[in-house]
Every structure is written in C-alpha cells, then in structure tokens.
C-alpha positions, 0 to 999 in steps of 0.5 A: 474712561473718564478724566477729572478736572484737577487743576481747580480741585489740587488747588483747593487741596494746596491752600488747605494744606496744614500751617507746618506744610506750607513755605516761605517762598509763597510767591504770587506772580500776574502776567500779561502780554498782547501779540498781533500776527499776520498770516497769508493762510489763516486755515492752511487752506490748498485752495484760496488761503485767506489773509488775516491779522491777529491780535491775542490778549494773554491774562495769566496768574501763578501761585506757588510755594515751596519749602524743604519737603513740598512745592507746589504751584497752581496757574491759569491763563485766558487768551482771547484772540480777535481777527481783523476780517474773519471777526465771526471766529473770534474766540478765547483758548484756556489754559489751567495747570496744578503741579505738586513735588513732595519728597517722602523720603530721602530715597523717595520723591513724588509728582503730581500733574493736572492740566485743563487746555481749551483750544480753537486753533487749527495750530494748536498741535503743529509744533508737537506732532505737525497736525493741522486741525479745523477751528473746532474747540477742543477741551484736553484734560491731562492728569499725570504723576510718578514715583522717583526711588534712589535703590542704591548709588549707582541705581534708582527707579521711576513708576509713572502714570498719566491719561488724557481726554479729549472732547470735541464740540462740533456738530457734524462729528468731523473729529472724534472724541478720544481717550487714554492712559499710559503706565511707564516703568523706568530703571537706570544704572549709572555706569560711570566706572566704566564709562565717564559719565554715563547711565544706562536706561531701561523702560517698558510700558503699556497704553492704552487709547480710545476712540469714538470708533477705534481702539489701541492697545499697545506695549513697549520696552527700550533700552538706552543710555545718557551720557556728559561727554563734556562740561558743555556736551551731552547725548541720550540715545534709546532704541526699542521695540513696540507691540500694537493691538489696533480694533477700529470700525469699517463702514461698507455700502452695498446696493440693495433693493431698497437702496444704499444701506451702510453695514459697520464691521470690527477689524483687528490688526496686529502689529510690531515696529521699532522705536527710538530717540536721538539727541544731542546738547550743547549747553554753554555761557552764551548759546545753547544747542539741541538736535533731536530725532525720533521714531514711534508711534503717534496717537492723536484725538480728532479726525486725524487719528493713529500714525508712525511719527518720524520727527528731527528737530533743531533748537538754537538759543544765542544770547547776543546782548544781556537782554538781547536773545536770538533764537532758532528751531526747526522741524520736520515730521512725517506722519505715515500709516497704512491702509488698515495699520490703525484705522481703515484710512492711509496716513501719509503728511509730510510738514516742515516748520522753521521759526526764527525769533529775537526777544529784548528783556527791559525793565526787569519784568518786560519783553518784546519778542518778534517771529516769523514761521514758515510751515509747510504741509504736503499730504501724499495721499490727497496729493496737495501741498499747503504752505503758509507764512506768519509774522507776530510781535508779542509785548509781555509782562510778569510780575512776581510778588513775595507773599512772605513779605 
C-alpha cells in the first residue's frame, strides 16, 4: 500500500480553488527560530554516552484562509541542525503538512489531512510512544480525513480514515519499512437530561499494519463517556476490547553438512486484550492541567516493532506573568510484548520522560524559551539502563501577514 505525498499537491488544489471559494482572511505567516542543546548522551547510549552541543535553525512559512464554508492552510518547515564534536552527523529534518475543513452542509462538516516528515533523530518518537531509534532517516507520509454528521440534537456521527508510510534509508536493513491505514467509526449521544453535561461515546474500527516481515490485522470496539463537570473541570474515560491477528516470520538455523542454512517460517497468533483511556482537565484563566492515562496496542515502523503501550501523563501550564509562562509534563511508558504476541521477539521498556520549561513573549512576535529533559530508558530484557539529560534555548520568531490588505 502505498502512501501519496499530498501536502504539495492539496496545495496546488487550494491555490486553484475558483475566485467564489476563497476568503478574506488569507493570511501568510514566516518563522524562524535558532535552539542550542547540550545533552550528556547524544545516542542514549549504555555504555561510553558521548557529549554533545546542538544548534538547530527553524525556517517555516504557513499559508492559510478562511471563510464561512472552507478553510485551509498549507506549512512547511527545514530544520538543519549542526553538532559541535560529531559534525559528520549534521543533517536537516523536514516537516510539510496541508489541512482542509469545508462544511457541506449545515448538518455535515469535512477534514482533509496530509503530512510529509523526514527525520534523523534517534528522539523523534520519545514523546509519542517512548522509543528510541538510531540516527537513521526516516521519510513518514501521513494522509487522514473524516466525516462529521449532526443526526439529530442530542446525537451526531463521525467516519474517519487515515494510513501511513514509513521508509527508512539505511544500508543494513536494521529498520523496517512499514505501512498502515485505519477506519474508525465514532457515534455520540448527548445525555445531558440525565446526567449534567455528558455525552455518551461509541467507536469501533479496523486496522491494518505492515511490515517488511510481519503483518497486522487488528479490530476494535469502546465505549465511553465525556463529560464538564464544572466551568473549569472535565473528564472523558472509554474502556473496550481489541481483537488481533498477528502473521510475522521466524528465521530458524540448522547445522547441516554443508554448514549453517537459515530457513524462514510464517507464524500466526491470535490475540484479545482490553483498551482504555483516562483523562482529567482543568482549564482556568491562569493554569491549565491535563492528567492522562492509557492502555492499548502500539504499532510502531523500524526495528522496534508491535507491543501493548501503557502510558500516564502529566501537563502543567501556568501563566506567571502576561509574557511570562511556566510549564511542566511528565510521562511514563511502558512498552511490553511477549515472545511471540506480535513478533518472534519479546518487548519489555520502561521510559520515563520529565520536561519542565519557562517561555518569555516580547515584542508581539518574539519568544525565549529555555528547557531541561531527563529521560530515562530501561529495557527488561537486555537488562540495561539508559539515561540522558538535556538543556537547550529556543529563540523564535513569526510573522503574520494579512494578504487582504
């Protein structure tokens, strides 16, 4: 399955939308922003972490519109980063993304999504899933969109899709290659009547995900509910079962005559297994608190493969000042697969991530933004222990223009 790449091309489709579609809020908006980082284990590495300084340019432009029916908006980013001692890895990550929102109607109401990423960073999925990967690149092509239709008052339904790609460039295969898509089918009912602000919320859907060497089919169906317990207080909980089909290759060695030949057999397992979600917010005038936790399965490209995915989470925003922001998050993961659940290897990593920040706004347009984060990876079954600390400061600027002017 093959995934286009759709941010240049929805781009092209918006700019040759007809004269009668377009808005007055065209807007085109330039940034940029430079952040040095000294980390004490550049490749969260066991043994001999080698030390490092960082410095990361950030051009990005965004263009977008809007009016009562359609907005859009299309941004780029290039962020070329340079290293003090290990200069032979200096390299530039890419970020392209297109978005589109029309309302067909007054009951119906359409997304469209497109995402092209390239990375090179051995961090670039320690905040989402708490995996580390080597400094291989990795192009991602992400391509979504739903479907949002009001049944009645109290009732509405949501369709959506999505599928990804993943390649990576590296020349002895270490990572695989991946693939996937999703269909999702969401259904609420709002139950105010009942109980003071609350909706009920179903979901079931089917997934799909490939691997050089290993296949996933998997479905699930949940049931939850949302609900504003004050002005400032909310909570959403859902709780629901997921059934998996796994098919992945095992490699067997046998001593022959001739010597050692390597025979590749397909294993398939089945398997069940809860799902669920927590979350907790407090949004008031000067702080904002999110606490999260979640069970369900995590697929992941390169060679890290399939595993259950526990996480709890923490996010603290505070304004101190009125440019003056303080903030905190914290997270733990914990990655975990048998011998044989998904793959012929076991899973078991533990990470813990804490990242407290201060952010100063100046000059309309200006931040200053300093950082520190601890992470810390265990893996059960290689038996180590990883660690690494990091410190940076990120000097950013943008720059909205109003094109209508």
């Amino acid at each position: 399955m093959k995934v286009p790449r759709v941010a240049p091309v929805l781009l092209v489709v918006m700019l040759m939308l007809p004269a009668s579609t377009r808005g007055d809020a065209l807007t085109l908006t330039p940034s940029a922003a430079l952040q040095v980082a000294h980390t004490d284990n550049l490749f969260f590495s066991q043994e001999d972490p080698v030390e490092d300084t960082v410095t990361t340019l950030t051009a990005g432009l965004d263009v977008s519109d809007r009016n009562e029916i359609l907005a859009w908006h299309v941004s780029g980013q290039v962020k070329p980063y340079f290293y003090a001692e290990n200069d032979d890895l200096d390299a530039m990550d890419e970020f392209y993304q297109a978005r589109a929102t029309y309302q067909a109607s007054p009951r119906l109401h359409l997304n469209l999504d497109g995402a092209f990423t390239l990375t090179n960073r051995a961090d670039r999925d320690l905040e989402d899933t708490g995996l580390v990967y080597d400094t291989d690149r990795r192009d991602t092509t992400q391509f979504s969109g739903n479907g949002h239709y009001v049944l009645s008052e109290t009732a509405d339904l949501t369709a959506a899709f999505s599928c990804e790609q993943n390649d990576w460039h590296t020349e002895d295969d270490e990572e695989l290659d991946s693939q996937s898509g999703s269909l999702i089918l969401n259904t609420s009912k709002n139950i105010s009547r009942h109980i003071r602000q609350t909706s009920l919320i179903f979901q079931g859907g089917y997934s799909q995900f490939d691997y050089d060497s290993a296949a996933i089919q998997s479905g699930f169906a949940s049931l939850g509910l949302q609900s504003r317990l004050s002005e400032t207080l909310s909570v959403q909980a859902d709780a629901g079962l997921r059934y998996t089909e796994t098919e992945y290759e095992v490699s067997t060695s046998t001593l022959t005559a001739s010597g050692i030949e390597t025979t590749k057999e397909t294993e398939k397992t089945v398997g069940r297994s809860g799902l669920g979600n927590l979350s907790l917010s407090y949004q008031g005038a000067a702080t904002r608190v999110t606490v999260s936790a979640s069970h369900d399965i995590r697929t992941a490209s390169g060679s890290q493969g399939t595993a259950n995915l526990s996480r709890a989470s923490l996010q603290i925003w505070q304004r101190l000042l009125d440019h003056l922001t303080l903030g905190f998050s914290g997270s733990y993961y914990l990655n975990k697969a048998d011998a044989g659940e998904y793959a012929e290897n076991m899973v078991d990593q533990e990470t813990i991530r804490i990242r407290p920040w201060l952010r100063y706004g100046f000059l309309d347009h200006w931040s200053l933004e300093g950082f520190y984060v601890y992470t810390r990876l265990q893996d059960h079954e290689a038996d180590t222990t990883t660690e690494r600390h990091r410190v940076a400061l990120t000097l950013s600027v943008d720059w909205p223009i109003d094109l209508n002017d």
